[in-house]
mmCIF file of the N, C-alpha and C atoms, coordinates in Angstrom:
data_MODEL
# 
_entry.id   MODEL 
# 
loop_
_atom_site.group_PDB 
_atom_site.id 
_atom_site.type_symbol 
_atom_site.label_atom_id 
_atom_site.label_alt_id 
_atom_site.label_comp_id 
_atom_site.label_asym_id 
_atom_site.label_entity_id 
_atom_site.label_seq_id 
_atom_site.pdbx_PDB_ins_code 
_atom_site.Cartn_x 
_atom_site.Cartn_y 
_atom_site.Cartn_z 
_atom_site.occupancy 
_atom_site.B_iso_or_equiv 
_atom_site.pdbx_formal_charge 
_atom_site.auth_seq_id 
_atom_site.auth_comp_id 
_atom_site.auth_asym_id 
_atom_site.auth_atom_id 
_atom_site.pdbx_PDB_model_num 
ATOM 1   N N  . UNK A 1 1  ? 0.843  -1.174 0.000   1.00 0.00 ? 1  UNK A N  1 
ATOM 2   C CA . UNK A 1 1  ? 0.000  0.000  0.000   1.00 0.00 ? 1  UNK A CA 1 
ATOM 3   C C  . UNK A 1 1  ? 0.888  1.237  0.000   1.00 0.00 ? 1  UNK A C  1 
ATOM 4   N N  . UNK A 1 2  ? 0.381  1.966  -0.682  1.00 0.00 ? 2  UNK A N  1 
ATOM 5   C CA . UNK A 1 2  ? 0.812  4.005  -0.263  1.00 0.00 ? 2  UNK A CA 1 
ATOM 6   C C  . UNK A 1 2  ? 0.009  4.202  0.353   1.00 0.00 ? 2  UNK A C  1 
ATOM 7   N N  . UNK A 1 3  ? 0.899  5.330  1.430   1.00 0.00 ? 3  UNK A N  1 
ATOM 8   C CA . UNK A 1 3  ? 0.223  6.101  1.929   1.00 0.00 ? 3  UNK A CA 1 
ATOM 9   C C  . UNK A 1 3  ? 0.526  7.337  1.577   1.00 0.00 ? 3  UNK A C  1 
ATOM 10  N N  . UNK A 1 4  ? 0.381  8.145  2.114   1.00 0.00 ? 4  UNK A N  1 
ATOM 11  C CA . UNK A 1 4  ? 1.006  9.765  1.682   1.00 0.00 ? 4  UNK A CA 1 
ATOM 12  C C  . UNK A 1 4  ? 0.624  10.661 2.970   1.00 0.00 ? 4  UNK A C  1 
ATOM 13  N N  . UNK A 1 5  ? 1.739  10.851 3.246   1.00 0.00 ? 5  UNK A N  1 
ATOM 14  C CA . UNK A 1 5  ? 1.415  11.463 4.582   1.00 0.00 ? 5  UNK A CA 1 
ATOM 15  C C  . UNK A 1 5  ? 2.071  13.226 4.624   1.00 0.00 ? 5  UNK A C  1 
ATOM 16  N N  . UNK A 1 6  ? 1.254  13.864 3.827   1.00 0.00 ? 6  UNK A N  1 
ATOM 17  C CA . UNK A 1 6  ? 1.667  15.558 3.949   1.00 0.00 ? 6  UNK A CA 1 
ATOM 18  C C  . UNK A 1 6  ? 2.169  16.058 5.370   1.00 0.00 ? 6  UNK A C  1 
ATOM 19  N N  . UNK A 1 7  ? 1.374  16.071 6.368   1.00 0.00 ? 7  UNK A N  1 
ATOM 20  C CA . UNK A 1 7  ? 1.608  16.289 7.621   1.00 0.00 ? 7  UNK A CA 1 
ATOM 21  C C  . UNK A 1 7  ? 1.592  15.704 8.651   1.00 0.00 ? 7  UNK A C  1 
ATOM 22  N N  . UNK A 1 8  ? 2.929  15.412 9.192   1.00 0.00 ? 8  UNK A N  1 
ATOM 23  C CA . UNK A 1 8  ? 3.180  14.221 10.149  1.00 0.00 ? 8  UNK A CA 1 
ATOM 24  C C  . UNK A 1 8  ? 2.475  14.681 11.673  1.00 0.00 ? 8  UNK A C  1 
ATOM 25  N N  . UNK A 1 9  ? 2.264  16.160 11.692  1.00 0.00 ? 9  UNK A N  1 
ATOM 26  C CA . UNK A 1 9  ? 1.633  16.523 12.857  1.00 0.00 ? 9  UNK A CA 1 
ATOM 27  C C  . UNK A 1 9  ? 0.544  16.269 13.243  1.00 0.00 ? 9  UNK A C  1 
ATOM 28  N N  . UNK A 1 10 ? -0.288 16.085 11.921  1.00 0.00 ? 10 UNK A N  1 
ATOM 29  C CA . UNK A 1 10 ? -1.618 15.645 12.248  1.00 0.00 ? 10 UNK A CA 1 
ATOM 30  C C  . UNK A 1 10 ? -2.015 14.152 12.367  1.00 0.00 ? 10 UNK A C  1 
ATOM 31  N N  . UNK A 1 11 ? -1.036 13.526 11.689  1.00 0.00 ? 11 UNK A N  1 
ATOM 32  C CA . UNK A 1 11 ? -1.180 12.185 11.825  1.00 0.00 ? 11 UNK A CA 1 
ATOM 33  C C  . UNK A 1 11 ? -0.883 11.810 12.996  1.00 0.00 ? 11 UNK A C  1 
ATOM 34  N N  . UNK A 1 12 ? 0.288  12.409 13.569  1.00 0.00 ? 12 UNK A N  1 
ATOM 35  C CA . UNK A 1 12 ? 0.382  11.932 15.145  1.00 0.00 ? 12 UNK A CA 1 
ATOM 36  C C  . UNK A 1 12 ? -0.674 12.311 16.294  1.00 0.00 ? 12 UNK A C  1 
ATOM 37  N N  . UNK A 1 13 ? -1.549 13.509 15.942  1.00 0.00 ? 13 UNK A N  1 
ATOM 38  C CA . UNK A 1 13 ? -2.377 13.329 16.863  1.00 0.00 ? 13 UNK A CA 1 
ATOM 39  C C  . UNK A 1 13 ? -3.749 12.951 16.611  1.00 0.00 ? 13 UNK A C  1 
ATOM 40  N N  . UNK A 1 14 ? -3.714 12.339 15.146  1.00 0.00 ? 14 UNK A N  1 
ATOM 41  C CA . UNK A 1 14 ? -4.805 11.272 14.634  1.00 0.00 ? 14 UNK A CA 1 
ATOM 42  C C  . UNK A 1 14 ? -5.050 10.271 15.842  1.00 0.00 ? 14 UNK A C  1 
ATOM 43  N N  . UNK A 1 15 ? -6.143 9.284  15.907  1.00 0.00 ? 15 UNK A N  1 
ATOM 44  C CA . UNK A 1 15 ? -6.992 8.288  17.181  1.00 0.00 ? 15 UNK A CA 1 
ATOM 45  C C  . UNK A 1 15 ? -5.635 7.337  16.452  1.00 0.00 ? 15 UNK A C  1 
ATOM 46  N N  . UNK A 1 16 ? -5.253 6.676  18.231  1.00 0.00 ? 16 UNK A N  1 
ATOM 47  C CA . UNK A 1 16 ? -4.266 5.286  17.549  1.00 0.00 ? 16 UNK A CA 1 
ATOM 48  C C  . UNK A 1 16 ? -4.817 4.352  16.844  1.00 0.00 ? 16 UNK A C  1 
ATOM 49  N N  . UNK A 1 17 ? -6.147 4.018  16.679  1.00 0.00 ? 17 UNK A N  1 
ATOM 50  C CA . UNK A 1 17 ? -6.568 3.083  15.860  1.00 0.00 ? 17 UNK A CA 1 
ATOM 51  C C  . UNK A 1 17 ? -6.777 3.583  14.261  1.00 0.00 ? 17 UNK A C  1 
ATOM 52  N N  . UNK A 1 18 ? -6.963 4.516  13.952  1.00 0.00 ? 18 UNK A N  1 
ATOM 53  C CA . UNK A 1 18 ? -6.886 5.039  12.771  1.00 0.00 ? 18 UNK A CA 1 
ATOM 54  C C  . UNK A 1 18 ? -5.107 4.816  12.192  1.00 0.00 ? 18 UNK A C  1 
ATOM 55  N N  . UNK A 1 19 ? -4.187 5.236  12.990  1.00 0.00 ? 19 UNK A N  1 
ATOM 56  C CA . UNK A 1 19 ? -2.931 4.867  12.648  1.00 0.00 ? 19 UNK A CA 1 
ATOM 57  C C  . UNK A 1 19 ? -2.299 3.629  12.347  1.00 0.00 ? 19 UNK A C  1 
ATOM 58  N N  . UNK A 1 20 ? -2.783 2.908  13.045  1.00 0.00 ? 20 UNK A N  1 
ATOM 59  C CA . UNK A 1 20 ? -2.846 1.509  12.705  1.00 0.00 ? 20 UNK A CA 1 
ATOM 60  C C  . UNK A 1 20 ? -3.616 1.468  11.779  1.00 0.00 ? 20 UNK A C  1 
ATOM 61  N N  . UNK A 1 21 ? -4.756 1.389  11.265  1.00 0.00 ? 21 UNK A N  1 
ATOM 62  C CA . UNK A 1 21 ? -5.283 1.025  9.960   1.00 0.00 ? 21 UNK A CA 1 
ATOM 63  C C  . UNK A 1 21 ? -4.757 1.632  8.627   1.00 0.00 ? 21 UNK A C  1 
ATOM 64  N N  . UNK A 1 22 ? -3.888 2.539  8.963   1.00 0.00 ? 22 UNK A N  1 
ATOM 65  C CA . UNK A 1 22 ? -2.735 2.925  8.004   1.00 0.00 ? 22 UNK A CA 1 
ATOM 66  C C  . UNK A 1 22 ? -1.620 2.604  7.750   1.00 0.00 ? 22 UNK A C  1 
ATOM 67  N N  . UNK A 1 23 ? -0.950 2.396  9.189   1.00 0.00 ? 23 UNK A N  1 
ATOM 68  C CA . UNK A 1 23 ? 0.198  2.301  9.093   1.00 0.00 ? 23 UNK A CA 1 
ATOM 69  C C  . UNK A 1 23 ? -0.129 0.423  10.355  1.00 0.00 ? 23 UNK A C  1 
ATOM 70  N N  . UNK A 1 24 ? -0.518 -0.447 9.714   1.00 0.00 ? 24 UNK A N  1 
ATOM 71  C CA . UNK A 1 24 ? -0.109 -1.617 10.635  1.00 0.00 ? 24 UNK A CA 1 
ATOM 72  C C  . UNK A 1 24 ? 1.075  -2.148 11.519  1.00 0.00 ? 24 UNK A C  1 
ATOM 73  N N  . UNK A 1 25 ? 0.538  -2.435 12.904  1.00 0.00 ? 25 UNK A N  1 
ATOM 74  C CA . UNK A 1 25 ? 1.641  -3.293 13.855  1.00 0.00 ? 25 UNK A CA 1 
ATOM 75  C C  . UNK A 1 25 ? 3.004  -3.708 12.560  1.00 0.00 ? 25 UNK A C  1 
ATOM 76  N N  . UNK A 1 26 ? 4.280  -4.127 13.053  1.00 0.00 ? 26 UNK A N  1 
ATOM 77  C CA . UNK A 1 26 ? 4.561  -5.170 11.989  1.00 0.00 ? 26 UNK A CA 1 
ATOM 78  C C  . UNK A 1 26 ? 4.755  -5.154 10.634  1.00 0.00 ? 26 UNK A C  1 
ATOM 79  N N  . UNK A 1 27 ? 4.708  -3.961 10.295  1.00 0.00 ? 27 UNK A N  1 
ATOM 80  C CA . UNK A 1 27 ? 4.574  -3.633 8.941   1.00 0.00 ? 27 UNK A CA 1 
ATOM 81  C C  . UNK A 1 27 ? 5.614  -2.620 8.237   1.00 0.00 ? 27 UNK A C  1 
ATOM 82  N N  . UNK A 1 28 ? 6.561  -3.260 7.390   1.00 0.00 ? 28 UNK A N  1 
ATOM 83  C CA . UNK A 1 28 ? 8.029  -2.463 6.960   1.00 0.00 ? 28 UNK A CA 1 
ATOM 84  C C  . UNK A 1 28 ? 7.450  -1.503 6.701   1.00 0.00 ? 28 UNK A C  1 
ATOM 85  N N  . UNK A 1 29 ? 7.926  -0.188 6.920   1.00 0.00 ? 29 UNK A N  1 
ATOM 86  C CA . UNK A 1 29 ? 7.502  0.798  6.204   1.00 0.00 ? 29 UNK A CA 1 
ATOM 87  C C  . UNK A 1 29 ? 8.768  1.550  5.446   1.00 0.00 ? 29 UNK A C  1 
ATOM 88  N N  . UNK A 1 30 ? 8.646  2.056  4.117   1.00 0.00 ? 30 UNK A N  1 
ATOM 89  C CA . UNK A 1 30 ? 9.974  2.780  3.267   1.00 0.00 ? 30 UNK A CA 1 
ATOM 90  C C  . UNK A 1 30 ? 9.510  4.363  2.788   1.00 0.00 ? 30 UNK A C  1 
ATOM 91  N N  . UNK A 1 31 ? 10.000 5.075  3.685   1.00 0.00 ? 31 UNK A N  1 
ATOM 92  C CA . UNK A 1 31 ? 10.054 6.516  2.791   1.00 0.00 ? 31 UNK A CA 1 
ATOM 93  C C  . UNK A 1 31 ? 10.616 7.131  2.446   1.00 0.00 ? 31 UNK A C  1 
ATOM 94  N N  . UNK A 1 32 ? 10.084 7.503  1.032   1.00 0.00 ? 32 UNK A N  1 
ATOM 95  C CA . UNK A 1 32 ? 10.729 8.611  0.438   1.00 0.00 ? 32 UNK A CA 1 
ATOM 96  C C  . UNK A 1 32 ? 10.675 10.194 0.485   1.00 0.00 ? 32 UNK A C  1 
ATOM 97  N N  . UNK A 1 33 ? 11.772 10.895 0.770   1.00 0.00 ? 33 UNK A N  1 
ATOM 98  C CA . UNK A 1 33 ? 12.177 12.056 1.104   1.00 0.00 ? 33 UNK A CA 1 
ATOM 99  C C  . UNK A 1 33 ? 12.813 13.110 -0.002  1.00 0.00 ? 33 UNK A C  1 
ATOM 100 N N  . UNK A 1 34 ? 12.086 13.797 -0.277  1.00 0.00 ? 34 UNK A N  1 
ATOM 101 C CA . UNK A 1 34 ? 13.548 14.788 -0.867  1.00 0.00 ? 34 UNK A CA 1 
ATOM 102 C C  . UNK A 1 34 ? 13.467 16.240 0.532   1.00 0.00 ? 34 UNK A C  1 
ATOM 103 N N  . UNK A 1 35 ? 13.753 16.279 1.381   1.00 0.00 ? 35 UNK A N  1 
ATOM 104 C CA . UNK A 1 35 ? 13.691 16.728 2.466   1.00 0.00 ? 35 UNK A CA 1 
ATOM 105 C C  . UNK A 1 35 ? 14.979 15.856 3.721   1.00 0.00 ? 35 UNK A C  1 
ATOM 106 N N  . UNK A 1 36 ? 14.172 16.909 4.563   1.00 0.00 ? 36 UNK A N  1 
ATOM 107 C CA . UNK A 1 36 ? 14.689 16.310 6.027   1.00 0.00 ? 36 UNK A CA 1 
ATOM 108 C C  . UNK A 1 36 ? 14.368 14.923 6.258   1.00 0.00 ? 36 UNK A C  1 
ATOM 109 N N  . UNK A 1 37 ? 15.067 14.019 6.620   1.00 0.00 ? 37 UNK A N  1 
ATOM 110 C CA . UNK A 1 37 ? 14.758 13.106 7.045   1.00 0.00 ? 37 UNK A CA 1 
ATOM 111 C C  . UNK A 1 37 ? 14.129 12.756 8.613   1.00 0.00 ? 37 UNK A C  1 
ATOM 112 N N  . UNK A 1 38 ? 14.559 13.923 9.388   1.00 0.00 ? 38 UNK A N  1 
ATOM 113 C CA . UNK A 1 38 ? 14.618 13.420 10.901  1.00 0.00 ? 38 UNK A CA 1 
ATOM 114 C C  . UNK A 1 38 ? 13.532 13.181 11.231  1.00 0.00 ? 38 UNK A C  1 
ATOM 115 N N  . UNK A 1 39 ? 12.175 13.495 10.928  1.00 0.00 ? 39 UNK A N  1 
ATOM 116 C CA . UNK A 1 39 ? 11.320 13.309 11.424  1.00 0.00 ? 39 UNK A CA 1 
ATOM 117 C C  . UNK A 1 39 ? 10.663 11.911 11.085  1.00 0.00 ? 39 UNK A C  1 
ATOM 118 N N  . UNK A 1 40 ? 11.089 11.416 9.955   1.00 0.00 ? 40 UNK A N  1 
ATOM 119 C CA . UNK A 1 40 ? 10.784 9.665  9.799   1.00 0.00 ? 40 UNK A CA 1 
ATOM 120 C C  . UNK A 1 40 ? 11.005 8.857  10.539  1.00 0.00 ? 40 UNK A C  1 
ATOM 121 N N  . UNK A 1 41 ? 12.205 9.218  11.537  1.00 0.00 ? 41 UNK A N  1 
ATOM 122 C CA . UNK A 1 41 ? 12.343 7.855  12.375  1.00 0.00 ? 41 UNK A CA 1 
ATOM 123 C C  . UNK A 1 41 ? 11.532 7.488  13.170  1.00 0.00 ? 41 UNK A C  1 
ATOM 124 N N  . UNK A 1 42 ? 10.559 8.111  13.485  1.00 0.00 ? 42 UNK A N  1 
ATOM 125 C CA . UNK A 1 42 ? 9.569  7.395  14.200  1.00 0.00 ? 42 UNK A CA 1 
ATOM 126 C C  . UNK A 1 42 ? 8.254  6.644  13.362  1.00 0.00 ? 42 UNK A C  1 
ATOM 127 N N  . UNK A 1 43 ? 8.386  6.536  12.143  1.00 0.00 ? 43 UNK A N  1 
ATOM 128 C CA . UNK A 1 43 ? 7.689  5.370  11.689  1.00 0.00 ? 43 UNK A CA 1 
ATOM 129 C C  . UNK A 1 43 ? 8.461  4.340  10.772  1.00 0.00 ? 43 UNK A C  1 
ATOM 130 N N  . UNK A 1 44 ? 9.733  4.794  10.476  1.00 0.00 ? 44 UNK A N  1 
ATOM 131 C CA . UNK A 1 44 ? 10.312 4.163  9.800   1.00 0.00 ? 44 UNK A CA 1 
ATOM 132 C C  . UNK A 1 44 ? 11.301 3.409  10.998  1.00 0.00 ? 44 UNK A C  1 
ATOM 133 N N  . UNK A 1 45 ? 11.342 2.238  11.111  1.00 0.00 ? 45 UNK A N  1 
ATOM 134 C CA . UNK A 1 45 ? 12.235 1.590  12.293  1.00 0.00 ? 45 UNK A CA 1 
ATOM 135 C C  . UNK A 1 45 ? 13.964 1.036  11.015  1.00 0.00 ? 45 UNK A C  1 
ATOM 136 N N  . UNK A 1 46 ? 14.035 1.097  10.109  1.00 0.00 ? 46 UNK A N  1 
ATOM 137 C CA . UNK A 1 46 ? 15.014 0.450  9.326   1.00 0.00 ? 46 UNK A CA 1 
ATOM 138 C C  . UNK A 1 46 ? 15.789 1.251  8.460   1.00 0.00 ? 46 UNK A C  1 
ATOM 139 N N  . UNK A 1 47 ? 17.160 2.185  9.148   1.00 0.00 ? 47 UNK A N  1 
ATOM 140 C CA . UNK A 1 47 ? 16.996 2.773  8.438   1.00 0.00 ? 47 UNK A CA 1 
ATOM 141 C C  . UNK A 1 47 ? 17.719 2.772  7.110   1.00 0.00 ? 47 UNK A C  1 
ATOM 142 N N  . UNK A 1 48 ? 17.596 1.532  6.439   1.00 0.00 ? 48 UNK A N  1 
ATOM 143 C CA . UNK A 1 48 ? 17.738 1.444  5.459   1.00 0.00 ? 48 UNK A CA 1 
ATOM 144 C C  . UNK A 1 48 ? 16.876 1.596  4.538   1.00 0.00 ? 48 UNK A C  1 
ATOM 145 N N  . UNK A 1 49 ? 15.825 1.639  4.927   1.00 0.00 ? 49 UNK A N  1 
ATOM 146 C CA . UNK A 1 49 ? 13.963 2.184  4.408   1.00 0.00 ? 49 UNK A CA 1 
ATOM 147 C C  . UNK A 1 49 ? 13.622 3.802  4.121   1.00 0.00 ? 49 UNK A C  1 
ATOM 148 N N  . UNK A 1 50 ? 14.697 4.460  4.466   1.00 0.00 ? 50 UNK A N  1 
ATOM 149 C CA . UNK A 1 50 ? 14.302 5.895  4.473   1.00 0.00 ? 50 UNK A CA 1 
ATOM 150 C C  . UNK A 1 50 ? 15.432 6.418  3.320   1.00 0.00 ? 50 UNK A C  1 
ATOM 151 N N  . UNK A 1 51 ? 14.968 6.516  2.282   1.00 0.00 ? 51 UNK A N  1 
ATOM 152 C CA . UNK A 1 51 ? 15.285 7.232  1.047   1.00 0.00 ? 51 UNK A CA 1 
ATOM 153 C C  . UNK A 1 51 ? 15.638 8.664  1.049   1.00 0.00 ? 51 UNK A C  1 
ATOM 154 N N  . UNK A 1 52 ? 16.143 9.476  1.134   1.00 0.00 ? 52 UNK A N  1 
ATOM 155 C CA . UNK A 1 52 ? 16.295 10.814 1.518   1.00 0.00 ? 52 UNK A CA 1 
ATOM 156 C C  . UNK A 1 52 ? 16.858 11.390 0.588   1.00 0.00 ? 52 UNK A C  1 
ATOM 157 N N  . UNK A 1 53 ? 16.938 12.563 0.597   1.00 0.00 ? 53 UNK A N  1 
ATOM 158 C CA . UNK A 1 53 ? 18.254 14.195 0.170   1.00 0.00 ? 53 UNK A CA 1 
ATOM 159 C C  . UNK A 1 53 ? 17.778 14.865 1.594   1.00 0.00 ? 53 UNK A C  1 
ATOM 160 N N  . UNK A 1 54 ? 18.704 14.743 1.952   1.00 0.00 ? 54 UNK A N  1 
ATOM 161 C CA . UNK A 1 54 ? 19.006 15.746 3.243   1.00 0.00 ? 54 UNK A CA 1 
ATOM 162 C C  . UNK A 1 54 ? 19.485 16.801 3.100   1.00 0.00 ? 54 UNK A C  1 
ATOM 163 N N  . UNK A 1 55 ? 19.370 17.492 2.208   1.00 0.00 ? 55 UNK A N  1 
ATOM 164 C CA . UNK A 1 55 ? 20.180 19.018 1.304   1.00 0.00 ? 55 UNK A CA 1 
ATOM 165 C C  . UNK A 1 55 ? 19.099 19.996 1.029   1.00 0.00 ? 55 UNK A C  1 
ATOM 166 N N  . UNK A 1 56 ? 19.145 20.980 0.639   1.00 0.00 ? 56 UNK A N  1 
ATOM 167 C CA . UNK A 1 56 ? 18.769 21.926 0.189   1.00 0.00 ? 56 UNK A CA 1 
ATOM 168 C C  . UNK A 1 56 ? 19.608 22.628 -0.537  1.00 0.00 ? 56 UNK A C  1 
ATOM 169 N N  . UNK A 1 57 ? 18.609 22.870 -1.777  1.00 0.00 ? 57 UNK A N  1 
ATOM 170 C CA . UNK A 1 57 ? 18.950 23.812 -3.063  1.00 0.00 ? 57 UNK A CA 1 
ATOM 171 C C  . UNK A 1 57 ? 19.669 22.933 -4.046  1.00 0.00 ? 57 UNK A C  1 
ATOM 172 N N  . UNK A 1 58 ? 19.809 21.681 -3.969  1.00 0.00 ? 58 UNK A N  1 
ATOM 173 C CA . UNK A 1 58 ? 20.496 21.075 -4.867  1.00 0.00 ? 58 UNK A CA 1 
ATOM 174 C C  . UNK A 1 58 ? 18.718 20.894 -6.277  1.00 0.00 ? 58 UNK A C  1 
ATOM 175 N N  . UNK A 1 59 ? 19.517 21.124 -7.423  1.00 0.00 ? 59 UNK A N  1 
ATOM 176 C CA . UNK A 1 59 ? 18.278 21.786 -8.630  1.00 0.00 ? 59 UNK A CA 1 
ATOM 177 C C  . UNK A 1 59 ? 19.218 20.403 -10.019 1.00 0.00 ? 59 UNK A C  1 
ATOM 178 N N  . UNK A 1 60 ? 18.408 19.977 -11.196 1.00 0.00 ? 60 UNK A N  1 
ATOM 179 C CA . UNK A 1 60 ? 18.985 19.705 -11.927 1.00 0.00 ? 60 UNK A CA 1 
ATOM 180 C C  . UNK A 1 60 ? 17.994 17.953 -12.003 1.00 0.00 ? 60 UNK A C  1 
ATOM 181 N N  . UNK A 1 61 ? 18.743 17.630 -12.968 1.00 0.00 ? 61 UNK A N  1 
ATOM 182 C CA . UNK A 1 61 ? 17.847 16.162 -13.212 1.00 0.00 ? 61 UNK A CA 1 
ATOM 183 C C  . UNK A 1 61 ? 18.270 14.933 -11.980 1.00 0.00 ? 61 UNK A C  1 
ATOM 184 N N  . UNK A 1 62 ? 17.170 13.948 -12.240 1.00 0.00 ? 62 UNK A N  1 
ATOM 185 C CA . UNK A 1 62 ? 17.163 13.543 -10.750 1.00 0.00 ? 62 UNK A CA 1 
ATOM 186 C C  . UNK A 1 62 ? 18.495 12.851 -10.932 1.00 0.00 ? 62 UNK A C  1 
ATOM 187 N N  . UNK A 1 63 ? 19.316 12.060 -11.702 1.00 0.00 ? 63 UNK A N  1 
ATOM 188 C CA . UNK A 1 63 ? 20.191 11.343 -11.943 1.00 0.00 ? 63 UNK A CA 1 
ATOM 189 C C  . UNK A 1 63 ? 21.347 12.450 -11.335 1.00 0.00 ? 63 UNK A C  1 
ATOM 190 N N  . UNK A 1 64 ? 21.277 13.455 -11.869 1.00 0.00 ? 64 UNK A N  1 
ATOM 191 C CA . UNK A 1 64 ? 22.822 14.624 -11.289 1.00 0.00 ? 64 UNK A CA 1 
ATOM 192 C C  . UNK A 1 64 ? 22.269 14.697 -9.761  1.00 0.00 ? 64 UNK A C  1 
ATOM 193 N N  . UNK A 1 65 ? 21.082 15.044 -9.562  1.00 0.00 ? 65 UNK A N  1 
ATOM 194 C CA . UNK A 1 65 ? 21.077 15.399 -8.083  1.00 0.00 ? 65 UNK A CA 1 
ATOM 195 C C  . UNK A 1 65 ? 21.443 14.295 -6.976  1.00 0.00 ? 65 UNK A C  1 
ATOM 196 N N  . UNK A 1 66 ? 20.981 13.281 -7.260  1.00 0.00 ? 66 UNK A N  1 
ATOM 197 C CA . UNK A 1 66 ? 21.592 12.129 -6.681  1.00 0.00 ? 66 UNK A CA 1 
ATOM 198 C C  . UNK A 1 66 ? 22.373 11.778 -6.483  1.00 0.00 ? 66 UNK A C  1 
ATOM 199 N N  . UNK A 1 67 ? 23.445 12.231 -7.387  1.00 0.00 ? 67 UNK A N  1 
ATOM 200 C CA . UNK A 1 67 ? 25.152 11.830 -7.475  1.00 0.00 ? 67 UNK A CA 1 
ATOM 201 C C  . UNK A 1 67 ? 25.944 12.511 -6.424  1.00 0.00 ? 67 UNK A C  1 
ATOM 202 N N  . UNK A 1 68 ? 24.975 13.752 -5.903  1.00 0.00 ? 68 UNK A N  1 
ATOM 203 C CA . UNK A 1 68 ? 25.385 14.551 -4.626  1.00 0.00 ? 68 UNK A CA 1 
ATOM 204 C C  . UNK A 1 68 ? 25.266 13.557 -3.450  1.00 0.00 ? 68 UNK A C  1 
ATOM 205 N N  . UNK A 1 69 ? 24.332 12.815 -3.146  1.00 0.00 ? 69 UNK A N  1 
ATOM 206 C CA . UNK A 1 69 ? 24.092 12.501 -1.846  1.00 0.00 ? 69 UNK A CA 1 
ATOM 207 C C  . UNK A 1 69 ? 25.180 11.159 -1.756  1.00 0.00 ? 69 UNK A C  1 
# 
């Protein structure tokens, strides 16, 4: 499944059972970032699952921008 989660603020003070029916017990989760990462670690437990650019202002096709990180 996707999810898409615009604002992590509201999701955290979403009902815990609603979070779970999104985000299940037990359940890998992988996100992608072109941002900050820090705030993923609390749903992402692996962090080999969290895709990131931790930069700003880097501009250009995704293949060059990547070659930065």
């Amino acid at each position: 499944r996707v999810v898409s989660m615009p604002c992590m603020e509201t999701f955290a003070k979403a009902d815990a059972n609603y979070q779970k029916l999104l985000i299940p017990e037990n359940t890998k989760v992988i996100a992608l970032e072109a941002g900050s990462s820090y705030s993923w670690y609390k749903f992402v437990k692996d962090p080999k699952c969290l895709l990131d650019i931790n930069a700003f202002g880097y501009s250009g096709r995704k293949d060059e921008v990547l070659k930065n990180e």
